[in-house]
C-alpha positions in Angstrom: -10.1 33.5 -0.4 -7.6 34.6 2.4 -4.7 32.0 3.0 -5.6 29.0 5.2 -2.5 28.7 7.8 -1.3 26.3 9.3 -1.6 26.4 13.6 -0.6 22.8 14.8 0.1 19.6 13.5 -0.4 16.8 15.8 1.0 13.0 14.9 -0.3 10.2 16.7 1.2 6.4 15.8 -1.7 4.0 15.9 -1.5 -0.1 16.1 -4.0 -2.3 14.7 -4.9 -6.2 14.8 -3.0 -7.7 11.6 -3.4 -11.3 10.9 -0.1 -13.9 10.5 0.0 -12.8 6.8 3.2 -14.7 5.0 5.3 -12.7 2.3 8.9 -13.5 0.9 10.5 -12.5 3.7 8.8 -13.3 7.0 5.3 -12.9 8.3 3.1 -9.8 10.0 3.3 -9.4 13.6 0.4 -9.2 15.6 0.1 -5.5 15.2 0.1 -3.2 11.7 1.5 0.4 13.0 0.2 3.6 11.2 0.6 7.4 11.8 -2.4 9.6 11.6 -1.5 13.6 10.7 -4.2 16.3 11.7 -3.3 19.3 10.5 -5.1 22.0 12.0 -5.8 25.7 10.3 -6.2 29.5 11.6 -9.8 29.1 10.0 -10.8 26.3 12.6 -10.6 23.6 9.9 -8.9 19.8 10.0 -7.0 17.7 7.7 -6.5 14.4 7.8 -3.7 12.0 6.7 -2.1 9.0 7.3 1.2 7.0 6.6 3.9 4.5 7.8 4.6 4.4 11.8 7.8 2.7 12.0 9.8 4.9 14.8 12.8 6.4 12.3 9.7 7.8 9.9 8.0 9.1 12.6 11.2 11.3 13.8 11.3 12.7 9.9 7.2 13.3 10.5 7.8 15.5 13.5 11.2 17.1 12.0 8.5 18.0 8.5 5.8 19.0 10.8 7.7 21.8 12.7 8.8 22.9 9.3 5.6 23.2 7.8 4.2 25.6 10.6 2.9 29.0 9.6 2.7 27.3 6.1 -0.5 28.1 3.4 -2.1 24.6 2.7 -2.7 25.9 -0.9 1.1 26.4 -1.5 1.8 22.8 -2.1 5.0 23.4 -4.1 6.8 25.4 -1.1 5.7 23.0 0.9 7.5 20.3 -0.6 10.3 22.5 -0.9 10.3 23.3 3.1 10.0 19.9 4.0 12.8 19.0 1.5 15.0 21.2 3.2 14.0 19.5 6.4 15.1 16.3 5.5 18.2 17.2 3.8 20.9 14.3 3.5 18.4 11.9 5.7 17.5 8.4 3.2 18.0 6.0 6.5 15.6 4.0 7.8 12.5 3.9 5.8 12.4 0.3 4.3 10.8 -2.6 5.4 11.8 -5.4 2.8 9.2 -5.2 0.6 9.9 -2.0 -1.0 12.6 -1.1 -3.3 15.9 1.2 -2.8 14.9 4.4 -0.8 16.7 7.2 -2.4 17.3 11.2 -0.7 14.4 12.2 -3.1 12.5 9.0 -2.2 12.4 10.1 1.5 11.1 13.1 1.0 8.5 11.8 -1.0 7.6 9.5 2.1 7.3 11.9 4.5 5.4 14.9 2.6 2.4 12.3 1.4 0.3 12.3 4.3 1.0 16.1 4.8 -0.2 16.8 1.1 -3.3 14.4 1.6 -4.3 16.4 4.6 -3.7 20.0 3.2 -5.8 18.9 0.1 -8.4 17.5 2.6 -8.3 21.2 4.0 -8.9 22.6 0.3 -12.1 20.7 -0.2 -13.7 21.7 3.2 -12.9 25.2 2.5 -13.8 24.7 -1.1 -17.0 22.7 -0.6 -15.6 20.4 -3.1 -14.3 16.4 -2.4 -10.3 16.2 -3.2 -11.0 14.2 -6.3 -12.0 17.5 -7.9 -8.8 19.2 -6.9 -7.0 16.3 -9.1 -8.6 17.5 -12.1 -12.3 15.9 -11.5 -13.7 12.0 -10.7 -13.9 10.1 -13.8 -15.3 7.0 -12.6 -18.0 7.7 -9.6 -17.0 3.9 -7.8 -13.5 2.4 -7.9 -12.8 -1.0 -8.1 -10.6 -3.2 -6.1 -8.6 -6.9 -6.2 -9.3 -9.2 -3.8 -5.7 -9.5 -2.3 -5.2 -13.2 -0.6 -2.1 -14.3 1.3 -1.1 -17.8 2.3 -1.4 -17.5 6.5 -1.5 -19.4 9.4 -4.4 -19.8 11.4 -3.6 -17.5 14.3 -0.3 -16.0 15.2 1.5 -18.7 17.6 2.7 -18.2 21.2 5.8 -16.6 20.7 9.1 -19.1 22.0 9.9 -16.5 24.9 6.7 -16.5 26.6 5.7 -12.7 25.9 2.7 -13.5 23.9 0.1 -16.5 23.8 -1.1 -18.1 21.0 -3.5 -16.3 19.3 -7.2 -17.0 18.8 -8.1 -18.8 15.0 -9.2 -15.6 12.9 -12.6 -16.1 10.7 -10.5 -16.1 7.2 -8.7 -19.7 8.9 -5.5 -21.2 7.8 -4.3 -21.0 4.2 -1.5 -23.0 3.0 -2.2 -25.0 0.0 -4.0 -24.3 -3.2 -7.5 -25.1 -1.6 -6.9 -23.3 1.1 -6.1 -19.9 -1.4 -9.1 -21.2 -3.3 -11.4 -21.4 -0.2 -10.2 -17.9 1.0 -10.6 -16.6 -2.6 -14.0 -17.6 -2.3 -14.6 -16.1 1.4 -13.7 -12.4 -0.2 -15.1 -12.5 -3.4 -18.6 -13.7 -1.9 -18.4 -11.1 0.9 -17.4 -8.2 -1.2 -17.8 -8.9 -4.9 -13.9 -8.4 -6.1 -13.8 -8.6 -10.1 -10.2 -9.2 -10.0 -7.7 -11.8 -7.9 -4.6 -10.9 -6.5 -2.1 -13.9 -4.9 0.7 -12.9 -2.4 3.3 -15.7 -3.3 7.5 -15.8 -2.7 6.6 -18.0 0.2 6.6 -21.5 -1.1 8.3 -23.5 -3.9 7.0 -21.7 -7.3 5.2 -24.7 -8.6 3.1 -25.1 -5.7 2.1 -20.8 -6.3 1.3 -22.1 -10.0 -0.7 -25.0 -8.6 -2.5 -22.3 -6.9 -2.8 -20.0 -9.7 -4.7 -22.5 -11.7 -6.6 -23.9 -8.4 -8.0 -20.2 -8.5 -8.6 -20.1 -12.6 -10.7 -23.3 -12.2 -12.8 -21.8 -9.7 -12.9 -18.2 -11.2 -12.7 -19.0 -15.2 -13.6 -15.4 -16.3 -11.8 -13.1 -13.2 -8.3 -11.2 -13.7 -5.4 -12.8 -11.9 -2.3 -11.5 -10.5 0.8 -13.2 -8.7 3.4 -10.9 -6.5 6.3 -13.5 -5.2 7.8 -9.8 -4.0 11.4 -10.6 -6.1 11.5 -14.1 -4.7 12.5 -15.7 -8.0 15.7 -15.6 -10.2 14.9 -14.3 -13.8 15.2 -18.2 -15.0 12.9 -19.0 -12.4 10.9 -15.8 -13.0 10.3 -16.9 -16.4 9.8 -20.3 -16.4 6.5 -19.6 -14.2 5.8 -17.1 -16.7 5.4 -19.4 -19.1 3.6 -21.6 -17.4 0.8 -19.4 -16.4 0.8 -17.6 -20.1 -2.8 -17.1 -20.9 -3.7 -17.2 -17.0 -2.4 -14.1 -15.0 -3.2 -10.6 -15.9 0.1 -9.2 -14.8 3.2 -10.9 -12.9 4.0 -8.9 -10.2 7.5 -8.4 -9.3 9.0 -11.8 -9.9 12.7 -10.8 -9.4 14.9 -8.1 -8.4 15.9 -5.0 -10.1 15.4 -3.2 -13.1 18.3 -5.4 -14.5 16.7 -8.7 -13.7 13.0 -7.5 -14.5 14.5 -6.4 -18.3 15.7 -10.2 -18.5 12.5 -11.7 -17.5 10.3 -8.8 -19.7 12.0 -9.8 -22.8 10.8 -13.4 -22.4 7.5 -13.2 -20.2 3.8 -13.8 -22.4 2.4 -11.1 -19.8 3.3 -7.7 -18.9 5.3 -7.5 -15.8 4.3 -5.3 -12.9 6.1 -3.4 -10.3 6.0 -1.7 -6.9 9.8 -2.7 -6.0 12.4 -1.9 -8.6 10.1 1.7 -9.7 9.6 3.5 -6.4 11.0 6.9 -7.4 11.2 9.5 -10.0 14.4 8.7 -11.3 13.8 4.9 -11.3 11.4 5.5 -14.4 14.2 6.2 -16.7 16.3 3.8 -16.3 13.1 1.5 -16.7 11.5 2.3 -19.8 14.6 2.6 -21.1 15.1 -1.5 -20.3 12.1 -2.2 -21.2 11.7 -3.8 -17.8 8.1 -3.0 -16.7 4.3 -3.3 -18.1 2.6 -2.2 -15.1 3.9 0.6 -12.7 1.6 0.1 -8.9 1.2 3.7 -7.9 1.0 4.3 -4.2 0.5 8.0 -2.7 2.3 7.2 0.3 5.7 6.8 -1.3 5.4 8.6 -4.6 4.6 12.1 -2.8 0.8 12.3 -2.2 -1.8 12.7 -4.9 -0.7 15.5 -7.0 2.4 13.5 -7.6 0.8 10.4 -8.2 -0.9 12.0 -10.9 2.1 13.2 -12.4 3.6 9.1 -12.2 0.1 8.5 -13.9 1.2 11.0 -16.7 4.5 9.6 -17.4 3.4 6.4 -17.3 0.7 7.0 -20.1 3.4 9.3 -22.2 5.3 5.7 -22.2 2.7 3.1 -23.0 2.7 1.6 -19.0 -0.3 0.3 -17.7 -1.0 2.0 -14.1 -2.7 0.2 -11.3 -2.4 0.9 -7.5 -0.2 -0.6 -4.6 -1.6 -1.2 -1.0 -0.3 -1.7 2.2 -1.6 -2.4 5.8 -3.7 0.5 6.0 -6.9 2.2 7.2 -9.6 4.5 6.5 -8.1 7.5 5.8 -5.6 6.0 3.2 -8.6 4.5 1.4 -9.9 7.8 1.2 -6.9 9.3 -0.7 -6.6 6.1 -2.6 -10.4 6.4 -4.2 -10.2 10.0 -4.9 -6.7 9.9 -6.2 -8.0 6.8 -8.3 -11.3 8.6 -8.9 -9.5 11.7 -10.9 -6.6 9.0 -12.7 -8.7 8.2 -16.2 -6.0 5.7 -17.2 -5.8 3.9 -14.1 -6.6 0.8 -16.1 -6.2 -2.0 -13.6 -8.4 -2.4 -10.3 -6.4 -1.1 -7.2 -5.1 -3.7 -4.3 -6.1 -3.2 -0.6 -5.7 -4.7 2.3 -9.0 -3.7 3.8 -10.5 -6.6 4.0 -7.6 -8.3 6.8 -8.5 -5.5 9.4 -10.9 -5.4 11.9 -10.2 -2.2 13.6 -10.4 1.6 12.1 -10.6 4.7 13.2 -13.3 6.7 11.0 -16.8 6.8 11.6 -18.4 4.0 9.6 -20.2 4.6 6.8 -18.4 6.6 4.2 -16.5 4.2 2.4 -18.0 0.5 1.6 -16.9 -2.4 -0.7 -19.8 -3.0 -3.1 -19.9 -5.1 -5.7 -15.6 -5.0 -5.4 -15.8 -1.7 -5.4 -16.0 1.7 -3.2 -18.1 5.0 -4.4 -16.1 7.8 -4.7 -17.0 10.4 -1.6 -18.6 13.2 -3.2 -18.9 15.4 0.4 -16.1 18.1 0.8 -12.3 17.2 1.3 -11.8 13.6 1.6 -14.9 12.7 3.0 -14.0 10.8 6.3 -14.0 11.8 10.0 -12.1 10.7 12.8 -13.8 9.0 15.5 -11.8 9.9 18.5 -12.5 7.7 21.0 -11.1 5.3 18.4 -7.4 7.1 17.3 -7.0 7.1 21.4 -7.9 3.4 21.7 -5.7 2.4 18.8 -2.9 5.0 20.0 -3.0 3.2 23.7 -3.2 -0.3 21.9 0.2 0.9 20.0 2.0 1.9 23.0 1.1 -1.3 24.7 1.7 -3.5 21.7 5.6 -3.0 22.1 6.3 -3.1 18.2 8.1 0.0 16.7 9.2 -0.7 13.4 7.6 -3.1 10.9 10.1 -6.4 10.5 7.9 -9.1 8.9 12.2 -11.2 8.7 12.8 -11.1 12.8 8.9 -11.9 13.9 9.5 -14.8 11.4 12.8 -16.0 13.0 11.2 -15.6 16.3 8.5 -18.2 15.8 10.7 -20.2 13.5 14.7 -20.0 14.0 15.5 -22.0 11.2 14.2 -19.5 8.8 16.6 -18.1 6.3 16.0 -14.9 4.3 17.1 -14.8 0.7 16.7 -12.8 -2.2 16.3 -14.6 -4.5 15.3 -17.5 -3.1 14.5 -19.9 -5.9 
């Protein structure tokens, strides 16, 4: 087969309705922002990606795109080399509070993900073959997924300056005591049939997250369950609510910061500890096995360098004995694509994924090629990733970003907006 070059890349930044989610260190704004690539190809063919929007990524986006012209989509390793070069001595900018230190090498990894997805998207068209048999082959034809509950308000409020109204009540309603969590437990697992429980916590005191924990064991006595304060905890903290929910969680997800802190609270924890904040990059894995600091690594394409690279994470991470699940941010269609056939082709992926597809109510593929059944999603078996853009949707969404005047996720200033007294702190108890 002749080379497949690349003619034009086009990036469009996309906004999306996101509910008044709470998290260690704010709240969601109105609006999710995400960053579609097309990547289009001498032979007529299309790629698809997508990744972060905030307004400094999408400058590196355009900067990689421009280097990437002319480029083979099979030559995956120049690739990251030329985009690499591209982004030489540039780490600023990329971190929204919830993720850990962004290093040079982190950056790249950011930026090339969506790139890589869409090549590999190119492959499988032109190979008649669905990306998860570029990884190596699908070893599981559905993969399954946590439900992923957050404690939220009912609607986002008016905001004090008089830009915004109040919002309308949302159908998932306000959650912000143990029934509430249990109530919206129920809502997702009914609607789509999650096997495993996932609790977004650092936002109240930790015994009112462990009231909730059990609140959720009482109504779901066989399900997995997981709690993520996001490093909202001191290690004495951290393991104090360890203890008190040994024999209950699955996993404790980041309970306090650093490698350092996450060694501490490892060498006293009854349950593996989990992370997708102090292991972000390559040469965090080191330093972490070598502590002894982490169980559970939470892979996610977008910052670990697309899919091959995610399956080289998956690789070290069953060299060491580390359990491997998968991290999920706001996203939409297209990421859930890469996520099941990177997950598909990952045999010891041994922990269901997160996503945050149920909280969204807009998206910008044509229905029908990825559904939650039974807490899980079938694995697209038609060529590339499987997904097509609907236009008329990426335009809506693209106008709805340029009217929705956010540029760069910042869950901390929404949060002081609606409520001034709020302090940010890490750690906070």
């Amino acid at each position: 087969m002749s080379a497949l070059t690349v003619t034009g890349i086009r990036i469009t930044p996309v906004a999306f309705a996101d509910p008044p989610l709470l998290n260690a260190v704010g709240v969601h704004e109105p609006y999710a922002l995400r960053a579609v690539v097309e990547v289009r190809t001498d032979s007529g063919i299309t790629g698809l990606g997508e990744t972060y929007a905030d307004e400094v990524h999408l400058g590196k986006l355009r900067r990689a795109a421009a280097a990437l012209a002319g480029h083979d989509v099979f030559a995956l390793n120049t690739a990251f080399t030329a985009v690499t070069v591209a982004l030489a001595g540039d780490t600023g900018g990329d971190a929204h509070g919830l993720t850990g230190l962004i290093t040079e090498s982190g950056t790249v990894e950011r930026v090339f993900s969506p790139f890589e997805v869409a090549f590999l998207d190119i492959q499988g068209q032109a190979l008649g073959r669905p990306v998860a048999d570029l990884l190596g082959g699908a070893v599981r034809d559905r993969v399954p997924f946590s439900a992923y509950l957050f404690y939220k308000w009912a609607h986002h409020p008016a905001d004090p300056d008089g830009d915004r109204a109040a919002g309308e009540p949302d159908e998932w309603g306000e959650a912000l005591d143990p029934a509430g969590i249990v109530a919206q437990a129920r809502a997702m697992v009914d609607r789509y049939g999650f096997t495993a429980i996932k609790l977004k916590g650092g936002v109240f005191p930790p015994d009112q997250e462990i009231e909730a924990i059990r609140a959720l064991r009482d109504e779901f006595p066989t399900l997995p369950l997981r709690l993520d304060p996001n490093a909202a905890w001191t290690p004495a903290t951290s393991v104090r609510v360890a203890r008190a929910l040994e024999g209950t969680l699955e996993y404790l997800e980041d309970p306090t910061p650093g490698i350092d802190g996450m060694a501490e609270v490892a060498r006293e924890a009854p349950m593996p500890l989990a992370t997708n904040m102090c292991v972000v990059d390559f040469p965090h894995l080191a330093p972490a096995v070598a502590a002894g600091a982490v169980g559970v690594v939470l892979s996610d394409h977008h910052y670990w360098g697309g899919l091959h690279r995610s399956r080289l994470l998956a690789g070290i991470c069953g060299t060491f004995g580390m359990g491997l699940s998968m991290h999920s941010n706001s996203h939409l269609g297209i990421s859930l694509a890469a996520m099941v056939h990177l997950a598909a082709a990952t045999p010891n992926l041994s922990y269901a994924c997160d996503t945050h597809w149920p909280w969204k109510t807009e998206d910008l593929i044509v229905p029908g090629a990825l559904e939650f059944r039974d807490g899980s999603v079938a694995v697209p078996t038609t060529p590339g990733l499987g997904v097509t853009l609907d236009e008329d949707a990426l335009a809506r969404l693209h106008e709805q970003y340029l009217g929705c005047g956010i540029r760069q996720r910042d869950d901390t200033a929404y949060m002081r907006r609606l409520r001034p007294e709020y302090e940010r702190r890490s750690p906070r108890w």
